[in-house]
C-alpha positions as CSV (number, residue, x, y, z in Angstrom):
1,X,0.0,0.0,0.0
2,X,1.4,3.4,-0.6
3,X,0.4,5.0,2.8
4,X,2.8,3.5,5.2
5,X,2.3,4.8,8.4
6,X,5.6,4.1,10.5
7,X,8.1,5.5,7.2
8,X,5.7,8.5,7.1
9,X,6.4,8.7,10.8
10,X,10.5,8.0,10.6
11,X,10.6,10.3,7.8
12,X,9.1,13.6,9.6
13,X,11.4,13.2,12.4
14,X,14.6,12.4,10.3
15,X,13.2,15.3,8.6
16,X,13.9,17.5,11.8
17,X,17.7,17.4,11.0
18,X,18.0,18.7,7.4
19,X,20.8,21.3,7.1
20,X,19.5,25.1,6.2
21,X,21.6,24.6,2.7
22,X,19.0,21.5,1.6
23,X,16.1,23.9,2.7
24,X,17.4,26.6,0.5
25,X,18.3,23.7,-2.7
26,X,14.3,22.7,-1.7
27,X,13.0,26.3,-2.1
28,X,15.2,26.9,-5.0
29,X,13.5,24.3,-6.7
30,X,9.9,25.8,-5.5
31,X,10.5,28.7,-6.9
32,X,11.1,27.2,-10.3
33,X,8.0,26.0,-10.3
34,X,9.0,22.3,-10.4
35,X,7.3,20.9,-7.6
36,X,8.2,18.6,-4.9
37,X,8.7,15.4,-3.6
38,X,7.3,14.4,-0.8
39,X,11.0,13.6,1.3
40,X,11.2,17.6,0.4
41,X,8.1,18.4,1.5
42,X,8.4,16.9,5.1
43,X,11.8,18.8,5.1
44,X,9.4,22.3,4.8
45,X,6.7,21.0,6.8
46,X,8.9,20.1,10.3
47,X,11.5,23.6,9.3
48,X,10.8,26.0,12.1
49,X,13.4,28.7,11.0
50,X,11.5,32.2,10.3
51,X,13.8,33.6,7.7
52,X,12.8,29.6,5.6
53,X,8.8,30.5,6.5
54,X,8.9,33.7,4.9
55,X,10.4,32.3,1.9
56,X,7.6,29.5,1.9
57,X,5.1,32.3,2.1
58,X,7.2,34.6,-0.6
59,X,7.2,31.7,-2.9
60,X,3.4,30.5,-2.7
61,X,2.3,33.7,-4.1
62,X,4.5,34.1,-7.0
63,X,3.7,30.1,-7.9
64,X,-0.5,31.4,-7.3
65,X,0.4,34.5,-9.7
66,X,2.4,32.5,-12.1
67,X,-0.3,29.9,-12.6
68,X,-3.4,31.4,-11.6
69,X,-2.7,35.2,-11.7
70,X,-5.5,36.6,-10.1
71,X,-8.3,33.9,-11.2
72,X,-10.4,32.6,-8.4
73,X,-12.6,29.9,-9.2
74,X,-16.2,30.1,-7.7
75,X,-18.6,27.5,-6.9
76,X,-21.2,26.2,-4.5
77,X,-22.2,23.3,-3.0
78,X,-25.5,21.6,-3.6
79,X,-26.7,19.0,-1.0
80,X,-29.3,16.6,-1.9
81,X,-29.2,13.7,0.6
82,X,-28.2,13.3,4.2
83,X,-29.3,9.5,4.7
84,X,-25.9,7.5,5.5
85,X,-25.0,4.2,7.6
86,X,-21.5,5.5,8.5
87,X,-21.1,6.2,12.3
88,X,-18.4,9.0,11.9
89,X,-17.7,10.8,14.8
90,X,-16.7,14.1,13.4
91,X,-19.8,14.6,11.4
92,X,-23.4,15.6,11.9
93,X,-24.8,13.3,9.0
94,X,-23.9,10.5,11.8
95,X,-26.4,7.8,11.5
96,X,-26.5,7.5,15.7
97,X,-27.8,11.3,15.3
98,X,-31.9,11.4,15.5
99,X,-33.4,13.9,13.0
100,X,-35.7,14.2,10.1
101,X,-33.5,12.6,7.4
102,X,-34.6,13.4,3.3
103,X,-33.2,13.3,-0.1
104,X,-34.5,15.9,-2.1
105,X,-37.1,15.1,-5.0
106,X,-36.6,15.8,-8.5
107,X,-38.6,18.6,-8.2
108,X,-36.7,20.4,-5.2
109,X,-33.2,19.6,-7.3
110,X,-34.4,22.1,-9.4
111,X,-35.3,24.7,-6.7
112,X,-32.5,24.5,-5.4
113,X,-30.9,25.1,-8.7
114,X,-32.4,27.9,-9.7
115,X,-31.7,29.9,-6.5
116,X,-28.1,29.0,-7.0
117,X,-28.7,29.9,-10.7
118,X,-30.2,33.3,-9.2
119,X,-26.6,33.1,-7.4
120,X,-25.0,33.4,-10.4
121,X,-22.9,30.6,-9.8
122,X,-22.0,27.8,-13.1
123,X,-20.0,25.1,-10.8
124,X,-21.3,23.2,-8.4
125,X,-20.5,20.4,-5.6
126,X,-22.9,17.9,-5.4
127,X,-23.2,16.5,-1.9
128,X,-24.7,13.4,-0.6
129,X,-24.4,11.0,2.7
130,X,-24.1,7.1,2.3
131,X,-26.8,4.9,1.6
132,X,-27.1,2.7,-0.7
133,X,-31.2,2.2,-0.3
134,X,-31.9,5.7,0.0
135,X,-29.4,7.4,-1.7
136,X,-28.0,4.9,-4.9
137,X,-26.0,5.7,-7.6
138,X,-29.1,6.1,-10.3
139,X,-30.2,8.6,-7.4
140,X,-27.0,10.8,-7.8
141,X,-27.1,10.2,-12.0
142,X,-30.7,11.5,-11.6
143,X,-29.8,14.2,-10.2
144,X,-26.6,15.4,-12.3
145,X,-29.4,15.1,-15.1
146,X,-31.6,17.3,-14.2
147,X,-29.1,19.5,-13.5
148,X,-27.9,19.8,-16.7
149,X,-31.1,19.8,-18.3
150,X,-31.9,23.0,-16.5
151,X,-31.9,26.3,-18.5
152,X,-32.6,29.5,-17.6
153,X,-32.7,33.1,-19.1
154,X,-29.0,33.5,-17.8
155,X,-27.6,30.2,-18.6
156,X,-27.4,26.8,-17.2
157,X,-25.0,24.9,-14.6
158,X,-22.3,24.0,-16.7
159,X,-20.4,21.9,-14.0
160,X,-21.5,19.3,-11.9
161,X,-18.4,18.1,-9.8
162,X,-19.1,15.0,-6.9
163,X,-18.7,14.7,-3.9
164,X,-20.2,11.5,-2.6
165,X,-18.8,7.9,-0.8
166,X,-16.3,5.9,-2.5
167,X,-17.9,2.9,-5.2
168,X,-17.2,0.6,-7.5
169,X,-15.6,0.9,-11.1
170,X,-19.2,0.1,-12.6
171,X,-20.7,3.2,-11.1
172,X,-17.3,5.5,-11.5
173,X,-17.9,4.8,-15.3
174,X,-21.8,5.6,-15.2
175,X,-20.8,8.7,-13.3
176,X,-18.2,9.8,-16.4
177,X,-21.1,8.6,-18.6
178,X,-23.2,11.4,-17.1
179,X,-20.7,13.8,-17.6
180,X,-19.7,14.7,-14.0
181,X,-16.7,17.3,-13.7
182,X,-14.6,16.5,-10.6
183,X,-14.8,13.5,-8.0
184,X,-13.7,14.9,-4.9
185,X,-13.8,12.5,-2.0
186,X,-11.5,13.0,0.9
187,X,-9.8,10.6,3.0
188,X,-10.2,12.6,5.7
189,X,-7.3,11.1,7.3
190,X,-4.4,9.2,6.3
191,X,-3.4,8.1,10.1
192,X,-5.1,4.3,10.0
193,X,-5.7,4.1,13.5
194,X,-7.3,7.4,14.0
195,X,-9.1,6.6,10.6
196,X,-10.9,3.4,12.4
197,X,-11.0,5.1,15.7
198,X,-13.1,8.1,14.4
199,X,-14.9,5.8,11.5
200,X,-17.2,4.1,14.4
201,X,-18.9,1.6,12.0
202,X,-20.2,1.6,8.4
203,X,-18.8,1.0,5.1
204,X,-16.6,4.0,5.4
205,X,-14.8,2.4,8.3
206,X,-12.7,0.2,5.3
207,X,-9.4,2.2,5.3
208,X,-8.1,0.4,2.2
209,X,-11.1,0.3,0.3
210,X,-11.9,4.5,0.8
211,X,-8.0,5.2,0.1
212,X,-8.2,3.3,-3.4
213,X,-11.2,5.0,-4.8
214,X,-9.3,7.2,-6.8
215,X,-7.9,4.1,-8.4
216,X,-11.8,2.9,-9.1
217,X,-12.5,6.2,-10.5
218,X,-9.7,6.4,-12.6
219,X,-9.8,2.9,-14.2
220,X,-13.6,3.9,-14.9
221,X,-12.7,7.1,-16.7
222,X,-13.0,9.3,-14.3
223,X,-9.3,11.4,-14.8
224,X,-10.6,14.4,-13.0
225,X,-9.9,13.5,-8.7
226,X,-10.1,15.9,-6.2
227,X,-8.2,15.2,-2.6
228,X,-8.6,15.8,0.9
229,X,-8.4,15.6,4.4
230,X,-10.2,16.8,7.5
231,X,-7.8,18.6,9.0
232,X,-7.7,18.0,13.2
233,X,-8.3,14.9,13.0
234,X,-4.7,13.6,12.8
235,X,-1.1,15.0,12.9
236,X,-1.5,17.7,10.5
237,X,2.0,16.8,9.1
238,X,1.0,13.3,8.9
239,X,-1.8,14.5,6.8
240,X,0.4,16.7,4.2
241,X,2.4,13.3,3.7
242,X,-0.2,11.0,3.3
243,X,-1.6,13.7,0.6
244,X,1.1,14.0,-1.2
245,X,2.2,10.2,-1.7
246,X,-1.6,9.6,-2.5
247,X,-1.0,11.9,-5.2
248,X,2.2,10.6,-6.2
249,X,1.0,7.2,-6.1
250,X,-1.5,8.3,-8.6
251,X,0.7,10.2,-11.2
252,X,2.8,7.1,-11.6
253,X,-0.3,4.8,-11.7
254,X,-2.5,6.6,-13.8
255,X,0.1,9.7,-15.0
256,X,-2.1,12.7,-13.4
257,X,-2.5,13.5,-9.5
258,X,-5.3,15.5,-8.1
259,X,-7.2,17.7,-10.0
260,X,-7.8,19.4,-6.8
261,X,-6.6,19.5,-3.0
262,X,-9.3,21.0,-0.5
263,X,-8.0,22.1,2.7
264,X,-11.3,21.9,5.1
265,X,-10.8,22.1,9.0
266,X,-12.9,20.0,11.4
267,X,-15.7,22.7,13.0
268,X,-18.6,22.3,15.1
269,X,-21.6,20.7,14.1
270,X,-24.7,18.7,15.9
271,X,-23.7,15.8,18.0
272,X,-19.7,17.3,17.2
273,X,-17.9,17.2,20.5
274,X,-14.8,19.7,19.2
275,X,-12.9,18.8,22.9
276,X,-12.0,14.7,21.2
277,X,-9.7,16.0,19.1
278,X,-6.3,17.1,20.4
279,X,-5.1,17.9,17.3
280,X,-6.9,20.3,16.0
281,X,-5.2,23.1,13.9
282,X,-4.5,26.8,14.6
283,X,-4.3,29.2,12.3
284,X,-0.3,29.7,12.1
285,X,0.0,26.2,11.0
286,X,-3.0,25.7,8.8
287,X,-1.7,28.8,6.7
288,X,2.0,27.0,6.7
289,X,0.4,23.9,5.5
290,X,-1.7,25.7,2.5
291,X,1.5,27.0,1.3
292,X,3.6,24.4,1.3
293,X,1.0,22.2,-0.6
294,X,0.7,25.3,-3.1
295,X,4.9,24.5,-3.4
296,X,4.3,21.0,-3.6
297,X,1.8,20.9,-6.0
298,X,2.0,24.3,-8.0
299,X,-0.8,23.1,-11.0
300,X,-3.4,21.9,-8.9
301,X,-5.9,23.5,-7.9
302,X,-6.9,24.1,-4.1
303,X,-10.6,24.5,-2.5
304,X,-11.3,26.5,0.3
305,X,-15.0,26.5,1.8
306,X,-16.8,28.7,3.7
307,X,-15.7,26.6,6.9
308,X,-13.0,29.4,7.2
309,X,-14.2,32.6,8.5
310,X,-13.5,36.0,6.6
311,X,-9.9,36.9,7.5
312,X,-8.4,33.4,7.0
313,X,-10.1,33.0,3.4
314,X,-8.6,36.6,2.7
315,X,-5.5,35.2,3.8
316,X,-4.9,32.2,2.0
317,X,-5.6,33.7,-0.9
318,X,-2.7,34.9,-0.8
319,X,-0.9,31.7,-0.1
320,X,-2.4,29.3,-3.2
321,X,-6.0,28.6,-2.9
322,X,-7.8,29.3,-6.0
323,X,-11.1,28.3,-5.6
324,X,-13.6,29.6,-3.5
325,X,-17.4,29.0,-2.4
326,X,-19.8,31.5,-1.9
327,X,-22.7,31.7,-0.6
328,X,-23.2,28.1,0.8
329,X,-25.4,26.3,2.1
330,X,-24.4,22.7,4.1
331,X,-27.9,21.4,4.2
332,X,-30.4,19.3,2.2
333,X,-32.7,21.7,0.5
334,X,-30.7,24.3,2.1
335,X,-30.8,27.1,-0.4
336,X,-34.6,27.2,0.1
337,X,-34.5,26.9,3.9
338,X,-32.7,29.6,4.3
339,X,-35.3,31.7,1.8
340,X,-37.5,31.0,4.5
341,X,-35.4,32.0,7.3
342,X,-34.6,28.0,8.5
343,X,-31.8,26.1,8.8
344,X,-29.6,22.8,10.2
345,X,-26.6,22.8,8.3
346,X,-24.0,19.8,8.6
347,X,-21.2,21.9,10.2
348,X,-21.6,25.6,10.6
349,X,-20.7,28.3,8.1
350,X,-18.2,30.7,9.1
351,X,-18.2,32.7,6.3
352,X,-22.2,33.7,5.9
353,X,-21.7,36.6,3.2
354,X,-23.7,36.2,0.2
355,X,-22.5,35.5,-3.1
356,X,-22.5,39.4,-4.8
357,X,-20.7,40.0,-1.2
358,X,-18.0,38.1,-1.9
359,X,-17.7,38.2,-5.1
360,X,-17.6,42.2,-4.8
361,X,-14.8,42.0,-2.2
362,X,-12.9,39.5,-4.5
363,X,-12.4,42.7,-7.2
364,X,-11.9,44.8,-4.4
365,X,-8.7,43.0,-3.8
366,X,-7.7,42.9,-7.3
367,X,-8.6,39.5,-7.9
368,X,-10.6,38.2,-10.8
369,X,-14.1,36.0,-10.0
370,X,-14.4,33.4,-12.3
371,X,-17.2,31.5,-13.4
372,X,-15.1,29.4,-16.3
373,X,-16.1,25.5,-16.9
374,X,-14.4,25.3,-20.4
375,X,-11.3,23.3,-20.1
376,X,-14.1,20.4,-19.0
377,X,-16.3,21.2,-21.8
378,X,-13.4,21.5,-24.1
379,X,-11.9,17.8,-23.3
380,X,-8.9,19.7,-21.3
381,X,-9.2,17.0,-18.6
382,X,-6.8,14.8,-16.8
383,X,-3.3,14.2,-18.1
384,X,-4.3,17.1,-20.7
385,X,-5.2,19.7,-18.6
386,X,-1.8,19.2,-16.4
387,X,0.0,19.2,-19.8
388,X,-1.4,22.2,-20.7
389,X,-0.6,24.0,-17.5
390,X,2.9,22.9,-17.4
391,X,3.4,24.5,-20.9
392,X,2.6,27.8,-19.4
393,X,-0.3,27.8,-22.1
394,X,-2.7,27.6,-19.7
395,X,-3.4,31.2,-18.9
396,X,-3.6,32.1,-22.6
397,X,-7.5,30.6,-21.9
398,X,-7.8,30.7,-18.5
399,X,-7.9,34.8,-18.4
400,X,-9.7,35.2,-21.2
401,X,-12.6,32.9,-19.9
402,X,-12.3,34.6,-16.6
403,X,-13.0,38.1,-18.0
404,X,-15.6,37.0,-20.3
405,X,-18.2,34.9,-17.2
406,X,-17.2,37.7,-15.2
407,X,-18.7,40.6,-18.0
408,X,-21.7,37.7,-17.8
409,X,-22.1,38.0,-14.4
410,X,-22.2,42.0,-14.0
411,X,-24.7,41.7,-16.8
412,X,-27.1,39.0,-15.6
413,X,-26.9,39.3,-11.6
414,X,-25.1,42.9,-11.3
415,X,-26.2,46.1,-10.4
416,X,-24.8,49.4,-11.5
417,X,-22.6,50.1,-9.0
418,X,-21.1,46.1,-9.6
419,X,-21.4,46.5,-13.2
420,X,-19.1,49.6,-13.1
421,X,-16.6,47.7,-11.0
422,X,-16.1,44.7,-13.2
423,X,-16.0,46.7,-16.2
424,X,-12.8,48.2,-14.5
425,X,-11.1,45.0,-13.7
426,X,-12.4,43.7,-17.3
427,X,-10.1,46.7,-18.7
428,X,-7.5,46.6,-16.2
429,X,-6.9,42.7,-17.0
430,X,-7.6,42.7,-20.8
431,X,-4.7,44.8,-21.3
432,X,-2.4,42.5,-20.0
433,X,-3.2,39.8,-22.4
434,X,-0.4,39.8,-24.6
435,X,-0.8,37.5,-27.4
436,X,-2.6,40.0,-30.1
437,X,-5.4,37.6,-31.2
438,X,-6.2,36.1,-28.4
439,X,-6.8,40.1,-27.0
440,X,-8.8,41.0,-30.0
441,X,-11.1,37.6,-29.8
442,X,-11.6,38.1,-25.9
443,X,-12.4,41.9,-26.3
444,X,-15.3,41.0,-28.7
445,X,-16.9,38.0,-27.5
446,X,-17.0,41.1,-24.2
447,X,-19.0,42.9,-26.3
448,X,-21.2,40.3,-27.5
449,X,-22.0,39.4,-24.3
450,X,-23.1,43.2,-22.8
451,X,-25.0,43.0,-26.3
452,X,-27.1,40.0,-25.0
453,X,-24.6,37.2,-26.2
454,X,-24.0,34.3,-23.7
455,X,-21.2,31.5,-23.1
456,X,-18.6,32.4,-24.9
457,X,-15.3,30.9,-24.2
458,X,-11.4,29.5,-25.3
């Protein structure tokens, strides 16, 4: 198995005595945007020097710049079942918790949707609990359907990413036959006993089985994973390592790693009792660990929810996340709920701003909303996608898409005082597209879409 708990172990505290020269070498190499491997990487992670932190923080934002600019990715979860038979002591969805369990019909899928719609948002993350009698596969394919089927006078959901238990290679392929986006699934941890000791009982509590879902996925033609843990639940260290080998494990397995790394922290929720876990993270050290995945993995993307409050999203922004949520909602039918003034989310939200709020903000700091699904409508997927941003090629799309959803999104959901605010940062950040045609293309399908044009894209 590639997660070997007692070398990951041996290796962080041989990691302690590293010279300062290798630390430099390592950075060196960050900062030419080659990546790391994971012996590096537990070099950075146990490094306590000041002057080597800085550098860690200096070089996270000129890889985010480099590769993402000022692109941040928005999106929004959409829960639509919290039936599950896993006993999991960290979340709410527990099935020794008593409440009022649903899956939402058909017919509230699309409510849901079209507030999020309203939202303005194109991505989503659909969200389920385990069951395999309540909540089946063809449940899920159902769903992403009638999704997709929706249109609207502003558009459609052009994204449907995943979020739901591991399975088998059969339903990984029907999942790629419906067209889903991402898989994201987190491990949640990588520490095997803490793994079975918070994993009560359930089919969840199979360590090997939840650790090589990725391989499922992939060998069903799924290319596009998304990683995670929970962070507090383990040795947040422990955690970086077992990430980063997971990912490694993959590239030389299948030739691509994660699509996506999401960074979420254990918070309270119902039935949560926050005082079992000693290692939980502070702040110091979760923004450490965010940028020295960003080193590690400089092309892949990484999700930040609105578990983290205000200040720490604006902050690690700045250290490699680029992809945000807005405007969640962690409940079943939650989008509506809240319409009505109710709610019982899964964890709490710490960042309770609306959408437009955030968004705003977002421009405020010179950053660039984006509402872009076209590398996965365009086949850029997988190995090709991590080609492509490799090459450097990848921002001569991933701008110009940026600037054209955003100029869709001041038309359709903005009001004059937004309008006028993206329209600046449409200027500013148009004139520093460089290749000629590509400025000239970008600059009209702009005006085609303030004329009443729609989805235009690279």
């Amino acid at each position: 198995m590639f997660i070997d708990r007692q070398y990951i172990e041996a290796l962080l505290e041989k990691a302690k005595q590293t010279p300062d020269e290798e630390i430099d070498r390592i950075l060196d190499k960050a900062e030419r945007f080659e990546g790391l491997r994971h012996e590096e990487i537990a070099a950075l992670l146990v490094n306590e020097n000041p002057a080597h932190l800085s550098r860690v923080y200096d070089i996270a934002g000129k890889i985010k710049q480099h590769i993402y600019g000022n692109r941040i990715v928005m999106f929004a979860p959409l829960y639509v079942s919290d039936y599950c038979v896993n006993r999991c002591a960290y979340c709410s969805y527990n099935c020794g918790h008593s409440f009022h369990r649903r899956r939402l019909t058909m017919d509230e899928v699309r409510q849901e949707v079209a507030i999020l719609e309203r939202m303005g948002h194109k991505r989503l993350a659909l969200e389920a609990g385990e069951d395999d009698e309540n909540c089946p596969v063809d449940y899920i394919l159902d769903c992403i359907k009638t999704i997709y089927d929706m249109k609207f006078d502003n558009g459609e959901i052009r994204r449907v990413n995943v979020n739901i238990a591991a399975t088998t290679v059969e339903n990984y392929k029907k999942l790629h036959d419906v067209g889903i986006g991402t898989y994201i699934l987190f491990q949640e941890t990588y520490h095997q006993p803490t793994y079975e000791k918070v994993h009560v009982a359930g089919p969840k509590r199979d360590y090997e089985y939840h650790l090589t879902a990725f391989d499922r996925a992939m060998e069903g033609g799924v290319d596009d994973v998304g990683g995670g843990v929970l962070f507090g639940l383990a040795d947040p260290y422990f955690e970086v390592m077992g990430l980063m080998l997971h990912n490694e494990h993959l590239e030389e397995r299948f030739g691509v790693g994660f699509h996506t790394i999401s960074v979420p922290r254990i918070c309270r929720a119902e039935g949560v009792q926050m005082d079992l876990y000693p290692h939980l993270v502070e702040d110091a050290t979760f923004e450490k660990i965010v940028a020295i995945i960003r080193l590690a993995v400089p092309f892949t993307g990484m999700i930040l929810s609105t578990r983290e409050d205000h200040d720490m999203r604006v902050k690690l922004l700045q250290r490699g996340i680029s992809q945000l949520s807005a405007g969640s909602s962690t409940e079943v039918g939650g989008y509506s709920k809240r319409e009505e003034g109710l709610s019982n989310p899964q964890f709490v939200v710490n960042d309770e701003r609306d959408a437009v709020s955030i968004i705003s903000e977002l421009m405020d700091d010179g950053y660039i909303p984006s509402f872009c699904t076209a590398c996965y409508r365009s086949g850029r997927t997988g190995d090709r996608f991590m080609r492509l941003a490799k090459s450097g090629h990848i921002k001569d799309v991933c701008l110009p898409n940026a600037l054209m959803t955003l100029c869709e999104y001041a038309c359709d959901y903005g009001n004059e005082q937004f309008q006028t605010k993206a329209a600046a940062v449409t200027e500013r950040e148009l004139a520093r597209i460089e290749n000629e045609k590509v400025h000239t293309l970008t600059q009209a399908n702009i005006e085609k879409i303030r004329a009443g044009g729609r989805d235009f894209y690279l």
